[in-house]
C-alpha positions as semicolon CSV with decimal commas, in nm:
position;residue;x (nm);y (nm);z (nm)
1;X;2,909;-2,894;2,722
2;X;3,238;-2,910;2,596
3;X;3,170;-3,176;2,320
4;X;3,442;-3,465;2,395
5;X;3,360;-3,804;2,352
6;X;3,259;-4,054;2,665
7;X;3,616;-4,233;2,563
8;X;3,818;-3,940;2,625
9;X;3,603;-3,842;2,945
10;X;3,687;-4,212;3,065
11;X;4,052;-4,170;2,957
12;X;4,100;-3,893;3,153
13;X;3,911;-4,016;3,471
14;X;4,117;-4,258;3,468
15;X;4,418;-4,111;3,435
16;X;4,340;-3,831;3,761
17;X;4,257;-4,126;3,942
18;X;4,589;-4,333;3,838
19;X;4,791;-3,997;3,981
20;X;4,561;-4,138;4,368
21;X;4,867;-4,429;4,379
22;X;5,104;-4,376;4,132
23;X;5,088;-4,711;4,009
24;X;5,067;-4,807;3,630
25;X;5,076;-5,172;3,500
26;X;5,413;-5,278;3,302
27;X;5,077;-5,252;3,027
28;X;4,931;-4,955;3,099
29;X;4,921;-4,702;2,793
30;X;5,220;-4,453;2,771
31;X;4,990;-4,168;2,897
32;X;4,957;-4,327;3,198
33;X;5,307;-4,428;3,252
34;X;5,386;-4,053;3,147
35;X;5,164;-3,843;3,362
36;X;5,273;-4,042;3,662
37;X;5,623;-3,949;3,578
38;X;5,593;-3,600;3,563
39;X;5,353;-3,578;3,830
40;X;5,623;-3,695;4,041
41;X;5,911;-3,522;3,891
42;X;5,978;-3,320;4,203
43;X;6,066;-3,544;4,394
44;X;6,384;-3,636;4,167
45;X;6,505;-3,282;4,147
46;X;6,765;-3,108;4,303
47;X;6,768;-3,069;4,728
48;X;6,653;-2,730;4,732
49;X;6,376;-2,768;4,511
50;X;6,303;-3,076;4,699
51;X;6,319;-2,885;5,024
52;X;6,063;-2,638;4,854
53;X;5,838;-2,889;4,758
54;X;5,862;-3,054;5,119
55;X;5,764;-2,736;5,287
56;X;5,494;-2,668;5,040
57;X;5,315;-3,006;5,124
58;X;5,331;-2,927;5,506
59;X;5,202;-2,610;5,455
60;X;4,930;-2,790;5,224
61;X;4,822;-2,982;5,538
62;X;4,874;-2,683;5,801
63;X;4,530;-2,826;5,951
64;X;4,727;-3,150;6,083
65;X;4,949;-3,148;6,420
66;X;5,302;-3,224;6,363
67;X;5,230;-3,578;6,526
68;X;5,012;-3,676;6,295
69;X;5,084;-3,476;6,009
70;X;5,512;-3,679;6,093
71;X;5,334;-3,987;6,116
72;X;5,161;-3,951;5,793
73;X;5,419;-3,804;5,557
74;X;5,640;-4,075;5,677
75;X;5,398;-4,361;5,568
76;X;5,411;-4,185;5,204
77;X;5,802;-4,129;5,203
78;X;5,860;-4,532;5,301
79;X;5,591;-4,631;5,015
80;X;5,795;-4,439;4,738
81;X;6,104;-4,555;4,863
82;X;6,008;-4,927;4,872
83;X;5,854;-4,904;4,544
84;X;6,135;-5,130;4,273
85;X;6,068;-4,825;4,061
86;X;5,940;-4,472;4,153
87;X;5,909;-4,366;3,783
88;X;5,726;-4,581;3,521
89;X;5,906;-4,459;3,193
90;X;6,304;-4,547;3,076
91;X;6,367;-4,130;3,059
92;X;6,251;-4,052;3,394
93;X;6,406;-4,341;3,566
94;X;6,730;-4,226;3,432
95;X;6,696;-3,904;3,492
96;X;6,537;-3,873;3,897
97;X;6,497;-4,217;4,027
98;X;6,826;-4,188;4,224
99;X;6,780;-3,869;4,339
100;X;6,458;-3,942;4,417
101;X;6,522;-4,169;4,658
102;X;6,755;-4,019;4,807
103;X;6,531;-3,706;4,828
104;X;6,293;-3,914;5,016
105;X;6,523;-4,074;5,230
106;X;6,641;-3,745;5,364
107;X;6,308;-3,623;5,410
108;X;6,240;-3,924;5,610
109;X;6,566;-3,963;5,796
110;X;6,454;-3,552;5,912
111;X;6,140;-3,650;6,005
112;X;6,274;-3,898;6,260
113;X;6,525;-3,701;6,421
C-alpha cells in the first residue's frame, strides 16, 4: 500500500530486528551501526536522564515482581557492560561509551544493594 520496494521493506526488517541485540558486524552497513547508536544513546547521557530512563523501563514492566523484574534488568545491565564496545560508530563511542558504562554500572551496583 505504501509503494516501497521489497529491498527497502527487507532493509528495514532488518534493521528493527538488529535494535532485538544491539549487535552489528565490524561490516554491517552504517545504518545499522547508526540506529543502534542512537537507539542506545540514553544510556550514555547524563545521571539524571539516566535515572529517568531507568524508572521509565521499570515502569514499562510494572507487570513483573521486583524479584524477577531485579533479576532480569540485571542480566541486561551485565551484557552491555561486558560488551568491548556498547556503541558501534567512532562519534558515539566518544561521546557516551564511558558514561555509559558507568551509567550501567550504577544501575547495577543499586540493584544489588
Amino acid at each position: 500500500q505504501l509503494d516501497v520496494s521489497a529491498d527497502c521493506t527487507s532493509l528495514f526488517y532488518d534493521l528493527v530486528l538488529m535494535t532485538k541485540n544491539h549487535q552489528a558486524s565490524a561490516n554491517a552497513p552504517v545504518e545499522f551501526k547508526l540506529l543502534a547508536d542512537l537507539d542506545l544513546a540514553i544510556l550514555g547521557k547524563n545521571e539524571t536522564a539516566y535515572a529517568q530512563y531507568a524508572e521509565n523501563v521499570r515502569k514499562e514492566y510494572w507487570m513483573y515482581p521486583t524479584k524477577i523484574y531485579n533479576g532480569g534488568r540485571k542480566k541486561v545491565l551485565q551484557y552491555f557492560i561486558d560488551m568491548s564496545s556498547i556503541f558501534k560508530t567512532e562519534h558515539f563511542t566518544e561521546c557516551y561509551e564511558q558514561s555509559a558504562k558507568r551509567n550501567l554500572q550504577r544501575e547495577l551496583e543499586q540493584l544489588n544493594a
